[in-house]
PDB file of the backbone (N, CA, C, O) and the ligand in Angstrom, with CONECT records:
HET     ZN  A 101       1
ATOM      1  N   UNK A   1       0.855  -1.195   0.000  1.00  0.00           N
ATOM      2  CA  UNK A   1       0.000   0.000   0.000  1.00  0.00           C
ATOM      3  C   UNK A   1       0.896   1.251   0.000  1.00  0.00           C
ATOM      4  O   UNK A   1       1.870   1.472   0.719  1.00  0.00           O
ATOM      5  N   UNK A   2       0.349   2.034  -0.974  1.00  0.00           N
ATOM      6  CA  UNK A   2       1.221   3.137  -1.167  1.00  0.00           C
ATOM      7  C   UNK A   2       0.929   4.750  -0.856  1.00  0.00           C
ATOM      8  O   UNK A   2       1.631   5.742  -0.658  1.00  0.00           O
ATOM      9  N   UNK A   3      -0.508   4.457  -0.926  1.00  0.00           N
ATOM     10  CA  UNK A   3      -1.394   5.893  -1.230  1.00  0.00           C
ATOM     11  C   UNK A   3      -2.246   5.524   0.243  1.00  0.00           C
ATOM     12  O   UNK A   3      -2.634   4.488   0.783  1.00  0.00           O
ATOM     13  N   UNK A   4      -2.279   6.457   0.440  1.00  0.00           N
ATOM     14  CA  UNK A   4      -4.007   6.299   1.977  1.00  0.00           C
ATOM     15  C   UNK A   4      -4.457   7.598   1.909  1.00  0.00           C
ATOM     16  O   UNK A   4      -3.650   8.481   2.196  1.00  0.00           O
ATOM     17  N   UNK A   5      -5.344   7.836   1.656  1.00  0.00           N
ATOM     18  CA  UNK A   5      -6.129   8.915   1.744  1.00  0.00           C
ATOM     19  C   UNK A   5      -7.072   8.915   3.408  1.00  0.00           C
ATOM     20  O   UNK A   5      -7.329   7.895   4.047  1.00  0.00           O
ATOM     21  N   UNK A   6      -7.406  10.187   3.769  1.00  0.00           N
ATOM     22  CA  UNK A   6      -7.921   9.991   5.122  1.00  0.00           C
ATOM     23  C   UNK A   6      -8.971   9.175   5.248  1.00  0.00           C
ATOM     24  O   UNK A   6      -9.333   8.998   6.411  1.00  0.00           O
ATOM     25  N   UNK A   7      -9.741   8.467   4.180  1.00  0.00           N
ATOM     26  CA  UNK A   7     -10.552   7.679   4.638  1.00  0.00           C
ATOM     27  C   UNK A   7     -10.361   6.027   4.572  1.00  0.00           C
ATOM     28  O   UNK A   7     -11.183   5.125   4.728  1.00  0.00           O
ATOM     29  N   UNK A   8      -8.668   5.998   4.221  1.00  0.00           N
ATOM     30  CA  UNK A   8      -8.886   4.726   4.296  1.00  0.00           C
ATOM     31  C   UNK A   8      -7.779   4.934   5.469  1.00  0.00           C
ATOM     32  O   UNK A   8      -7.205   3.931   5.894  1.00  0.00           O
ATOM     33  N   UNK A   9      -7.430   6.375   6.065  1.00  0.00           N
ATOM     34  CA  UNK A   9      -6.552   6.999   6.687  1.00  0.00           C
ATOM     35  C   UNK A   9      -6.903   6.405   8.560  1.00  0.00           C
ATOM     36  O   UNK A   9      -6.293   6.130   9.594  1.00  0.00           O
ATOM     37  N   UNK A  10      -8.398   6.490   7.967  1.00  0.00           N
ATOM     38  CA  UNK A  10      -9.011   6.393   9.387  1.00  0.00           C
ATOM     39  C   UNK A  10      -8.841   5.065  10.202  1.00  0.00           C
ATOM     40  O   UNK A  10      -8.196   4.752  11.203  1.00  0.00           O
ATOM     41  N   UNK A  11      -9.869   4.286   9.175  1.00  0.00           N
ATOM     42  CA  UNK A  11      -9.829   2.860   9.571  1.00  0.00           C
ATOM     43  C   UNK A  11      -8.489   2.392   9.985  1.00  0.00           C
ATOM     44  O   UNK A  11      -8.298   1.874  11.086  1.00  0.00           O
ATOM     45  N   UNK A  12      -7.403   2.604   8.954  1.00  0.00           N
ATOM     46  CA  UNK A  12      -5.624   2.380   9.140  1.00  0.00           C
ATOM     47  C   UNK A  12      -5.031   2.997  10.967  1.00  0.00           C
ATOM     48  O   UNK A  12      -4.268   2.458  11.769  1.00  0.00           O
ATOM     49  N   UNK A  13      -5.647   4.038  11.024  1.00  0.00           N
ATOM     50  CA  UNK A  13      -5.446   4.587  12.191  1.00  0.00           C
ATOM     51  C   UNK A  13      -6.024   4.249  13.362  1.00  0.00           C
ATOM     52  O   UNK A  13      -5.587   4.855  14.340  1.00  0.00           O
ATOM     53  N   UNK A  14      -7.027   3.323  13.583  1.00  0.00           N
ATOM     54  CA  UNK A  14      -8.108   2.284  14.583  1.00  0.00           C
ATOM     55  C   UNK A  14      -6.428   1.095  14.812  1.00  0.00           C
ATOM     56  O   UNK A  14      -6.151   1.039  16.010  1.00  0.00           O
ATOM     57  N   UNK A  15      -5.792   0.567  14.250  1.00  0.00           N
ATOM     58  CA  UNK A  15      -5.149  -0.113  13.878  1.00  0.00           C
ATOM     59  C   UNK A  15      -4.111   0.006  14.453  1.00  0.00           C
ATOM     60  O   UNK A  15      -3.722  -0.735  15.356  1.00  0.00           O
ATOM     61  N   UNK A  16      -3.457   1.071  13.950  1.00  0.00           N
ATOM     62  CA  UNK A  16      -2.257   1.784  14.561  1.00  0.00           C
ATOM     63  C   UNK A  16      -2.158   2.333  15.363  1.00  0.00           C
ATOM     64  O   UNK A  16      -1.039   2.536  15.835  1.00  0.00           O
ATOM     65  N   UNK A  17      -3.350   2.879  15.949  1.00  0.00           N
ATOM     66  CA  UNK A  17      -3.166   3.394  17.476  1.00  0.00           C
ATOM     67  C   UNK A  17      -3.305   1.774  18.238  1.00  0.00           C
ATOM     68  O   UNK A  17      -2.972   1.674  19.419  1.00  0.00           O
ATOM     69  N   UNK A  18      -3.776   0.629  17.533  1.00  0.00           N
ATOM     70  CA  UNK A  18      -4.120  -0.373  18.242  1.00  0.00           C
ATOM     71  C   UNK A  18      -2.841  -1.414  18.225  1.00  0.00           C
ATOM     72  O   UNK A  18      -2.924  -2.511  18.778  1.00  0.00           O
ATOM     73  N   UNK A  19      -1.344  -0.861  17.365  1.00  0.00           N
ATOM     74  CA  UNK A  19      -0.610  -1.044  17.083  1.00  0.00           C
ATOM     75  C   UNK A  19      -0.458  -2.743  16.788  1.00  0.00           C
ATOM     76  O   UNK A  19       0.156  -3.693  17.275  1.00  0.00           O
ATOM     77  N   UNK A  20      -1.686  -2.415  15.370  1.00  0.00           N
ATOM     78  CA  UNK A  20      -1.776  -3.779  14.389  1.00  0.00           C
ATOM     79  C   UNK A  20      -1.175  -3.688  13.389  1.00  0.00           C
ATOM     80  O   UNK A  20      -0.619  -4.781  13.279  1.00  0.00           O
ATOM     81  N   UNK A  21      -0.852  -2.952  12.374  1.00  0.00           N
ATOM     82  CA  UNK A  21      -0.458  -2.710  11.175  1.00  0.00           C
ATOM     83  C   UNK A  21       1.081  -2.680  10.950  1.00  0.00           C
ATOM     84  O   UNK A  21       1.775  -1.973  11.681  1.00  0.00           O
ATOM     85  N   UNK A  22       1.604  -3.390  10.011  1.00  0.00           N
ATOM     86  CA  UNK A  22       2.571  -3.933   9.678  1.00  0.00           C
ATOM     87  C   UNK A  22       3.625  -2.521   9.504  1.00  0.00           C
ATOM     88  O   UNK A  22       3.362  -1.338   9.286  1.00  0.00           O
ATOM     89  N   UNK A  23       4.749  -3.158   9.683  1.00  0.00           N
ATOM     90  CA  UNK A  23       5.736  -1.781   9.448  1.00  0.00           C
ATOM     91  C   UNK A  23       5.759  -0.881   8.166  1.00  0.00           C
ATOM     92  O   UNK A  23       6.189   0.270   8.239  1.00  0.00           O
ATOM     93  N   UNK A  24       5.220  -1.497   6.799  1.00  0.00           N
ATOM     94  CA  UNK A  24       5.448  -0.383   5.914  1.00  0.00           C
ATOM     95  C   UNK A  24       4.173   0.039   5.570  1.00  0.00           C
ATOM     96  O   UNK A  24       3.873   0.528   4.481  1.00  0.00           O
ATOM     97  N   UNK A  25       3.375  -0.162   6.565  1.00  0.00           N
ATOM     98  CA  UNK A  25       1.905   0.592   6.515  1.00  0.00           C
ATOM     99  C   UNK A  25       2.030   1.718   7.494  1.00  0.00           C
ATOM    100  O   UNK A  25       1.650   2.879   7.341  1.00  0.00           O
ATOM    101  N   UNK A  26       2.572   1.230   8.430  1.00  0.00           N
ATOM    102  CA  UNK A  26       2.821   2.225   9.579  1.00  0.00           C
ATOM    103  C   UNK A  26       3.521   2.986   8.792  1.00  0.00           C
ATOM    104  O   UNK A  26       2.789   3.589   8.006  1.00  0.00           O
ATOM    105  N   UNK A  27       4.618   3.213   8.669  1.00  0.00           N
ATOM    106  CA  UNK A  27       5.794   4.647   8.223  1.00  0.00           C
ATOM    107  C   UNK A  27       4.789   5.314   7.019  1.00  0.00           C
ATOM    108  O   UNK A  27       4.883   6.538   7.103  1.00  0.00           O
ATOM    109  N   UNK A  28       4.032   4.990   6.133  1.00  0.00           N
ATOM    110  CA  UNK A  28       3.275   5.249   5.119  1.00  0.00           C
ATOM    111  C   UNK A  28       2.010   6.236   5.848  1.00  0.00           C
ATOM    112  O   UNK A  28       1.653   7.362   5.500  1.00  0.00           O
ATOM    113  N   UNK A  29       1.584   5.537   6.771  1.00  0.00           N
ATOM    114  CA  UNK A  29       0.271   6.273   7.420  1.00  0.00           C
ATOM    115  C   UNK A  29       0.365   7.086   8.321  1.00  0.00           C
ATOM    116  O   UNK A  29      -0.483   7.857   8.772  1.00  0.00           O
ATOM    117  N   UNK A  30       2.069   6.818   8.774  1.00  0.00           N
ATOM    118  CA  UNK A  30       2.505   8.598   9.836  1.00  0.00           C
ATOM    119  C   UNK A  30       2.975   9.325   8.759  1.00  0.00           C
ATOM    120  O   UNK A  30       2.801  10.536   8.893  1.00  0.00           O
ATOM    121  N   UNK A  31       3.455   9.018   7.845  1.00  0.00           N
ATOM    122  CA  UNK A  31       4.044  10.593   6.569  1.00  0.00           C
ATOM    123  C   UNK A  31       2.539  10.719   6.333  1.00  0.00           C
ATOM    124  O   UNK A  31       2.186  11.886   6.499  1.00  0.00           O
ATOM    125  N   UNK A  32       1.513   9.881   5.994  1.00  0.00           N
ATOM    126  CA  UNK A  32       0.584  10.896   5.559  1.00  0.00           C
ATOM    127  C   UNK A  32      -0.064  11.428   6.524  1.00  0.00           C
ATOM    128  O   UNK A  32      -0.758  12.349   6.093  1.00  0.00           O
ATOM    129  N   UNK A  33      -0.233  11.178   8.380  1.00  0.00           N
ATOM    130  CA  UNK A  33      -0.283  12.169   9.279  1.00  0.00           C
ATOM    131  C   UNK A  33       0.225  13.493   9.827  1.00  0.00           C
ATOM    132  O   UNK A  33      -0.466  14.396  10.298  1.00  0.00           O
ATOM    133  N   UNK A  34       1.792  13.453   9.660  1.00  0.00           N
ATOM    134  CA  UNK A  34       2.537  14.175   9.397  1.00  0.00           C
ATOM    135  C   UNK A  34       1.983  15.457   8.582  1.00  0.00           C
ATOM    136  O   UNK A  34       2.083  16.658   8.833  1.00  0.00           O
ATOM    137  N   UNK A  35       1.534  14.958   7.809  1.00  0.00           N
ATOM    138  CA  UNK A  35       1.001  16.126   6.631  1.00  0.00           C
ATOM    139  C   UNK A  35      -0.743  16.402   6.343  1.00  0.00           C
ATOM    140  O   UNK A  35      -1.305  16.972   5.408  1.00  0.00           O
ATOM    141  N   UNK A  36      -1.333  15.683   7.670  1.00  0.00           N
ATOM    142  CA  UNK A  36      -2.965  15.902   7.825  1.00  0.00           C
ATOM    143  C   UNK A  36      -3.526  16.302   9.230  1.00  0.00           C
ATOM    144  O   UNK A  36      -3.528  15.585  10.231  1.00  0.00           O
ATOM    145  N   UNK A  37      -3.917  17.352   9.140  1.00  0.00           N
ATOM    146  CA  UNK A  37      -4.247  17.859  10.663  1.00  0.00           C
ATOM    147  C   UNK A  37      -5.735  17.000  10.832  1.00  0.00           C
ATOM    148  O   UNK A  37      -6.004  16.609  11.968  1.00  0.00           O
ATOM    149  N   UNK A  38      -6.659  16.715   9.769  1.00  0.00           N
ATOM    150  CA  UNK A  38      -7.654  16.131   9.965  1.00  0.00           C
ATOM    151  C   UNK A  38      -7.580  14.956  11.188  1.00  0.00           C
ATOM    152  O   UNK A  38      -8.252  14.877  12.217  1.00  0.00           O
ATOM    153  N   UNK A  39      -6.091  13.738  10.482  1.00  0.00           N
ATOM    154  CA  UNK A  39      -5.700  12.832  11.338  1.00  0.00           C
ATOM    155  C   UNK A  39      -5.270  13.138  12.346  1.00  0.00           C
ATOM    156  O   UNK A  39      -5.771  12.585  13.325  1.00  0.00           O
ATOM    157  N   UNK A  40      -4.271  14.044  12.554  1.00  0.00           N
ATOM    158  CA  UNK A  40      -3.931  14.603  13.535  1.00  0.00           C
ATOM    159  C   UNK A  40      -4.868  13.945  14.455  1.00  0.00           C
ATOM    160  O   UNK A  40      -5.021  12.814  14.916  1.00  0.00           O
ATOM    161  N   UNK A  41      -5.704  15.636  14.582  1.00  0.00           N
ATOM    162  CA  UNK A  41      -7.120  15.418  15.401  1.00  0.00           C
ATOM    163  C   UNK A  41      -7.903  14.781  15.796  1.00  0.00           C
ATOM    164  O   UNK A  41      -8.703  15.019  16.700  1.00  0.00           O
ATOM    165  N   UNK A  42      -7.721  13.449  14.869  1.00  0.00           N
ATOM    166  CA  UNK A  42      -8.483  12.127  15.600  1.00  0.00           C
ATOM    167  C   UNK A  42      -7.559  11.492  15.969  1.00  0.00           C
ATOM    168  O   UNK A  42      -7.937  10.611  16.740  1.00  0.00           O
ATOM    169  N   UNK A  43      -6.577  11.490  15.817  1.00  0.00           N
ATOM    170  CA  UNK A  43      -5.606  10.636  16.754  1.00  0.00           C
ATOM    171  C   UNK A  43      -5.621  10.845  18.040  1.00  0.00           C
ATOM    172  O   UNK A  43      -5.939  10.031  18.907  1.00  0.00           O
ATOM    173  N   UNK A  44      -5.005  12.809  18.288  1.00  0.00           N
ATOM    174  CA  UNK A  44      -5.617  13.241  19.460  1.00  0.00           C
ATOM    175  C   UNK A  44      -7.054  13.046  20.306  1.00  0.00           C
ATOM    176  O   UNK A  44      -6.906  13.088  21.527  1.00  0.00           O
ATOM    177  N   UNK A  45      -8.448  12.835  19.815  1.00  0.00           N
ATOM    178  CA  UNK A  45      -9.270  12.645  20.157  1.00  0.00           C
ATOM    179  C   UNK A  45      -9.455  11.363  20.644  1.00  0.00           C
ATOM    180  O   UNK A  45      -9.990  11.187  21.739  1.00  0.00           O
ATOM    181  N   UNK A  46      -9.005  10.294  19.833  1.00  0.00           N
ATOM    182  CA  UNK A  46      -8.901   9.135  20.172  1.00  0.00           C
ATOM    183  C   UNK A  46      -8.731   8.725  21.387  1.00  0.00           C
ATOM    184  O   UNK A  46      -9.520   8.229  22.191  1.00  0.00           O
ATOM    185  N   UNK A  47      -6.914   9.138  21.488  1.00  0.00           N
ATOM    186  CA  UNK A  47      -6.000   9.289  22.781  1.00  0.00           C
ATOM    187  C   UNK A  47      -6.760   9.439  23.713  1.00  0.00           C
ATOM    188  O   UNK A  47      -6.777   8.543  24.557  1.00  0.00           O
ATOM    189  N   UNK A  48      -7.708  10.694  23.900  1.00  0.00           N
ATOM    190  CA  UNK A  48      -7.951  11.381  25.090  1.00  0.00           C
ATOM    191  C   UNK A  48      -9.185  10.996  25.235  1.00  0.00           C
ATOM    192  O   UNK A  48      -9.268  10.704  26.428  1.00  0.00           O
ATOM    193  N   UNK A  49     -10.380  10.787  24.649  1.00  0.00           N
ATOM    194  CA  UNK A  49     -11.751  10.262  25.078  1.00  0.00           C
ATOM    195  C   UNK A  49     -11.521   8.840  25.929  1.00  0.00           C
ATOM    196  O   UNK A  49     -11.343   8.857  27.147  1.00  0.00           O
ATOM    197  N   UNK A  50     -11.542   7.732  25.224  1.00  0.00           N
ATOM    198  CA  UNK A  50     -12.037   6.859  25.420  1.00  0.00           C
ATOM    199  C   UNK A  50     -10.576   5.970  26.329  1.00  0.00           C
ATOM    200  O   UNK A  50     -10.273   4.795  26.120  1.00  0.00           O
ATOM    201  N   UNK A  51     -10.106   6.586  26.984  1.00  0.00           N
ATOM    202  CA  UNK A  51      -8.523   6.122  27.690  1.00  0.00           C
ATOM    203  C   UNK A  51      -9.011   4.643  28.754  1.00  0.00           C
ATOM    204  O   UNK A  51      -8.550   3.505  28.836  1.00  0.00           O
ATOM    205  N   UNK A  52     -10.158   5.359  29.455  1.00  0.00           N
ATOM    206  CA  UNK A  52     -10.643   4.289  30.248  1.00  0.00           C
ATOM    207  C   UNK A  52     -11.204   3.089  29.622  1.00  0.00           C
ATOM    208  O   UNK A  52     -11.414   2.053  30.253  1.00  0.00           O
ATOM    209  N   UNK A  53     -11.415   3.223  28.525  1.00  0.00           N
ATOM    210  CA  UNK A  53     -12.099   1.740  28.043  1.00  0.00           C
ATOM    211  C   UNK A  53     -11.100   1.203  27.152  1.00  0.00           C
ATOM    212  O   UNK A  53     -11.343   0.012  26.956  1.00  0.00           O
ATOM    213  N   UNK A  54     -10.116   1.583  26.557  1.00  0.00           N
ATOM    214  CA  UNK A  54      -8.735   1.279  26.275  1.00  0.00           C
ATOM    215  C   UNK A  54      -8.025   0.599  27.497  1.00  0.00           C
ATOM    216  O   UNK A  54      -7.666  -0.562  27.299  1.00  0.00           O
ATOM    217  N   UNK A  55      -7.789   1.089  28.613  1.00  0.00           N
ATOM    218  CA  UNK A  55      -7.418   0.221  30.030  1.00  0.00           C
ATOM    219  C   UNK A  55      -8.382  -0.955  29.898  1.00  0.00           C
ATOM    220  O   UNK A  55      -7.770  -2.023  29.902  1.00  0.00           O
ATOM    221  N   UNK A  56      -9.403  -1.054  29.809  1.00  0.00           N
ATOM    222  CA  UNK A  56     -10.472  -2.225  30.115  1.00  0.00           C
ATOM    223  C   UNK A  56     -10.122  -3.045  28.923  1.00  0.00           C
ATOM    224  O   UNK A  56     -10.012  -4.260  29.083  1.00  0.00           O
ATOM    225  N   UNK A  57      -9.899  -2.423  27.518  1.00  0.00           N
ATOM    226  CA  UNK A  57     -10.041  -3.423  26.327  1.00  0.00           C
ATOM    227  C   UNK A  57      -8.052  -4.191  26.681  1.00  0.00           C
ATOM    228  O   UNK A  57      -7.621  -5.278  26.294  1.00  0.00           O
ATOM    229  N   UNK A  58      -7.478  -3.365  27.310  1.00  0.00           N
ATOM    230  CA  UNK A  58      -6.133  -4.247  27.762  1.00  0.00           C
ATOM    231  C   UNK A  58      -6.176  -5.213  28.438  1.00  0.00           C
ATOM    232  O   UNK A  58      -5.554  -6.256  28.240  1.00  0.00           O
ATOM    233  N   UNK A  59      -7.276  -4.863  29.740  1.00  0.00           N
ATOM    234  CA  UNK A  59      -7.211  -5.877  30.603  1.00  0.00           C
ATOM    235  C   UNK A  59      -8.048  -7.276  30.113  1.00  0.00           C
ATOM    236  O   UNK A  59      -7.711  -8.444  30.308  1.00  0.00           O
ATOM    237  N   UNK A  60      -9.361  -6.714  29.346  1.00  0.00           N
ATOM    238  CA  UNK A  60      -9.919  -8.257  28.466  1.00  0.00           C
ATOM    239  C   UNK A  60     -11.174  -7.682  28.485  1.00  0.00           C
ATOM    240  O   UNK A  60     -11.961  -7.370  29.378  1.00  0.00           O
ATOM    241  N   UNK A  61     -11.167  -7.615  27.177  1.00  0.00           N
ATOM    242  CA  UNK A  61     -12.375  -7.411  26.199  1.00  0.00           C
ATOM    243  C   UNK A  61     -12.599  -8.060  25.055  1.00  0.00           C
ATOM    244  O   UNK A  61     -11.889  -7.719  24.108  1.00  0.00           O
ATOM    245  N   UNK A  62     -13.710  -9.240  24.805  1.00  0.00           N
ATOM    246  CA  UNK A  62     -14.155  -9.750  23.549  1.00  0.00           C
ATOM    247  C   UNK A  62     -13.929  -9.365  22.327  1.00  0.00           C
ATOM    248  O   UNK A  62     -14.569  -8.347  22.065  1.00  0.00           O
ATOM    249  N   UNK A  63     -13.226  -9.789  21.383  1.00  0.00           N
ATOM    250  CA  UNK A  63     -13.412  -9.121  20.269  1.00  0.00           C
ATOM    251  C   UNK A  63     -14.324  -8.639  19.581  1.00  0.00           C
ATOM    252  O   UNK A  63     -13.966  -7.699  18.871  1.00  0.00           O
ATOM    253  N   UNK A  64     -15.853  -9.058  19.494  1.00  0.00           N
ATOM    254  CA  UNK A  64     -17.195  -8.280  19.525  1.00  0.00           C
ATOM    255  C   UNK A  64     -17.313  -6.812  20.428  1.00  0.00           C
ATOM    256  O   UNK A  64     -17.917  -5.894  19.873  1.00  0.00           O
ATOM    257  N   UNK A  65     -16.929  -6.648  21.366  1.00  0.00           N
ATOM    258  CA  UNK A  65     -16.474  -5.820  22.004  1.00  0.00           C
ATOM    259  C   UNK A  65     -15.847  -4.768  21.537  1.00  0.00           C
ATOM    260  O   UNK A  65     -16.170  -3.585  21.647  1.00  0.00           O
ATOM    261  N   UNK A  66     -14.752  -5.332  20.905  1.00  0.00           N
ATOM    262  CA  UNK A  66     -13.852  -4.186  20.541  1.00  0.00           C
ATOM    263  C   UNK A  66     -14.166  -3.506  19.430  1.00  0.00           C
ATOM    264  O   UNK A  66     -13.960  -2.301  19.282  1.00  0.00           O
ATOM    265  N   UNK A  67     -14.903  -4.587  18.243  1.00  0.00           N
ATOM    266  CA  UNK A  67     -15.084  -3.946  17.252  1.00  0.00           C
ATOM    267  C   UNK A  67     -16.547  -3.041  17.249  1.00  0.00           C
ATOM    268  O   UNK A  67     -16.871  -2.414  16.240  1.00  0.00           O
ATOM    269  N   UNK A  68     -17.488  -3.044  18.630  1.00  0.00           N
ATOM    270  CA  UNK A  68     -18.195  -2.131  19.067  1.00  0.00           C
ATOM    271  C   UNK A  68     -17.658  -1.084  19.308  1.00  0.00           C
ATOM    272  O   UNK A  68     -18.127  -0.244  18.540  1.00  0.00           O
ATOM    273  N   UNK A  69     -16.921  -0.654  19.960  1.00  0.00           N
ATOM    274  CA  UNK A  69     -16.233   0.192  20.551  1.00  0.00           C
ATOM    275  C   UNK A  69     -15.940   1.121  19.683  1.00  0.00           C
ATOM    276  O   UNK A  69     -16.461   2.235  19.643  1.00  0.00           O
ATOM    277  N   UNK A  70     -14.533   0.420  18.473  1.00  0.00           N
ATOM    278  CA  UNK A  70     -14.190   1.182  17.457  1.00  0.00           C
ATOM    279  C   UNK A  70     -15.384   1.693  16.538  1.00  0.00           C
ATOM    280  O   UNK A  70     -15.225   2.669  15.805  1.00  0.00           O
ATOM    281  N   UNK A  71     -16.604   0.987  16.605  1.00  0.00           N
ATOM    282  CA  UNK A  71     -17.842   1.366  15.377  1.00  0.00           C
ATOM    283  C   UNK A  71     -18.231   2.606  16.194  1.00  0.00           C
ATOM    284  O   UNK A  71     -18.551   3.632  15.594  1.00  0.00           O
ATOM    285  N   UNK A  72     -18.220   2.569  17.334  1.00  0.00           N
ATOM    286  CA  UNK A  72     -18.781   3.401  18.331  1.00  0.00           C
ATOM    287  C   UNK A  72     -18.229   4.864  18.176  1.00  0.00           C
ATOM    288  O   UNK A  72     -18.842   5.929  18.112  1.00  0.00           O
ATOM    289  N   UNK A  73     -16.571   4.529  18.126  1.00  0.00           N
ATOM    290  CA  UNK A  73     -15.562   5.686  18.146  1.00  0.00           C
ATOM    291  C   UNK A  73     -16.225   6.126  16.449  1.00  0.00           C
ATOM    292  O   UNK A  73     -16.981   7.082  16.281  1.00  0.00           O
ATOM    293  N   UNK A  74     -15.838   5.379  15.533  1.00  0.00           N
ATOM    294  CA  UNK A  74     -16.149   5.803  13.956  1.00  0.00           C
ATOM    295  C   UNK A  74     -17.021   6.810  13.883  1.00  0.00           C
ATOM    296  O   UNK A  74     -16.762   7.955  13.515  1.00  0.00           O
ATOM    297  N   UNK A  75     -18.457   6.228  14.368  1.00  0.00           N
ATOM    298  CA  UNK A  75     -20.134   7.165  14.541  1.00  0.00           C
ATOM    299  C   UNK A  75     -19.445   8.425  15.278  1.00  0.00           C
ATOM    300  O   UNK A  75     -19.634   9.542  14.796  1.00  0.00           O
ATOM    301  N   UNK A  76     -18.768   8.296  16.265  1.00  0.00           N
ATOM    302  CA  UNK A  76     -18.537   9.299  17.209  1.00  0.00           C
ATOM    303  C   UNK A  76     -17.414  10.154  16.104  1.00  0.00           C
ATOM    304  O   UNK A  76     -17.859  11.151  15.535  1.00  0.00           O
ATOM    305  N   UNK A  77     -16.636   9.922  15.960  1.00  0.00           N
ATOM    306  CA  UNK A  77     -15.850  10.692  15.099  1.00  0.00           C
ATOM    307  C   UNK A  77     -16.903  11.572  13.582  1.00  0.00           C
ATOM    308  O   UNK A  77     -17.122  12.779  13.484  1.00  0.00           O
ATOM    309  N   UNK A  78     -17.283  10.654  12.774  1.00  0.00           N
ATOM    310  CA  UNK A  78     -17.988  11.171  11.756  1.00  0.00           C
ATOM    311  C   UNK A  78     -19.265  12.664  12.382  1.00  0.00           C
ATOM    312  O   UNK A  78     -19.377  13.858  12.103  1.00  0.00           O
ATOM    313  N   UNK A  79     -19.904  11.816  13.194  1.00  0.00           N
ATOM    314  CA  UNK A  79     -20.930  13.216  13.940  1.00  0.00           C
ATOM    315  C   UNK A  79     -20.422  14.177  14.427  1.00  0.00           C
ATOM    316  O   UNK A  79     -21.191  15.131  14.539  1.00  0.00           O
ATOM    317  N   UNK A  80     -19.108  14.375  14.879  1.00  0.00           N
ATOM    318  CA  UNK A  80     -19.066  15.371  15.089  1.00  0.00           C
ATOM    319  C   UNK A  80     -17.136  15.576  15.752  1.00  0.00           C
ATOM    320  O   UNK A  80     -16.446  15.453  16.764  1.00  0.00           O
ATOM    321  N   UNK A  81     -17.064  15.994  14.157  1.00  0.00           N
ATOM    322  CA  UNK A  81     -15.350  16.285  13.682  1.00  0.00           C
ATOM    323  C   UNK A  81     -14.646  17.464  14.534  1.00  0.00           C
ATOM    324  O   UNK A  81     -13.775  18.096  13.935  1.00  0.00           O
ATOM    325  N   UNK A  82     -14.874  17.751  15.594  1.00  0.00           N
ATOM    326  CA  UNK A  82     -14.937  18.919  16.481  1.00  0.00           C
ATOM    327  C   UNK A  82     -13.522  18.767  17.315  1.00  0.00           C
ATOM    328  O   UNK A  82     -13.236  17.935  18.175  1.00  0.00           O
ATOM    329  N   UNK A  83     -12.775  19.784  16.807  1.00  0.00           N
ATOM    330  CA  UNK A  83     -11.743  19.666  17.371  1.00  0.00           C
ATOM    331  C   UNK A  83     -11.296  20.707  19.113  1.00  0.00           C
ATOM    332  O   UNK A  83     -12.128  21.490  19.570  1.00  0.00           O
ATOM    333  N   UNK A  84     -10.504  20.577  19.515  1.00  0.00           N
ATOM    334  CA  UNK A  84     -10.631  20.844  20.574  1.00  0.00           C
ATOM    335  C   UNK A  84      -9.055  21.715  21.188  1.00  0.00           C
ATOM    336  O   UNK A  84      -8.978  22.104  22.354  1.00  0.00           O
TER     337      UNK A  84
HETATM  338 ZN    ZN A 101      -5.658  12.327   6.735  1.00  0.00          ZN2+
END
């Protein structure tokens, strides 16, 4: 993968903050953060909302679970892009 645009920027970034994504996806999807405040901003948002249920999804959370969570964060991100 060569190209990521922020919307395949996003999903890639569920990933990488979840530090799943292979090394030349990673260096690929921080140069194109590097150069997107959009991502930026949800990275930051990410970070800082949902910290406590990140502790819980460490300590043991279902994978049904998790991929609630992230659908949860997605809805939450798309409604309302509000930076801070
Ligand atoms: Zn972006």
């Amino acid at each position: 993968m060569t190209d990521i645009s922020c919307q395949t920027g996003v999903e890639l970034l569920m990933e990488y903050l979840e530090g799943m994504v292979p090394d030349e996806v990673r260096s690929t999807l921080e140069s194109h953060v590097a150069g997107c405040p959009k991502c930026v901003a949800f990275i930051a948002s990410y970070q800082a909302t949902p910290r406590i249920l990140r502790d819980a999804t460490a300590a043991a959370m279902p994978p049904e679970l998790q991929r609630s969570l992230l659908a949860f964060l997605n809805a939450r991100r798309g409604d309302r892009p509000q930076e801070e």
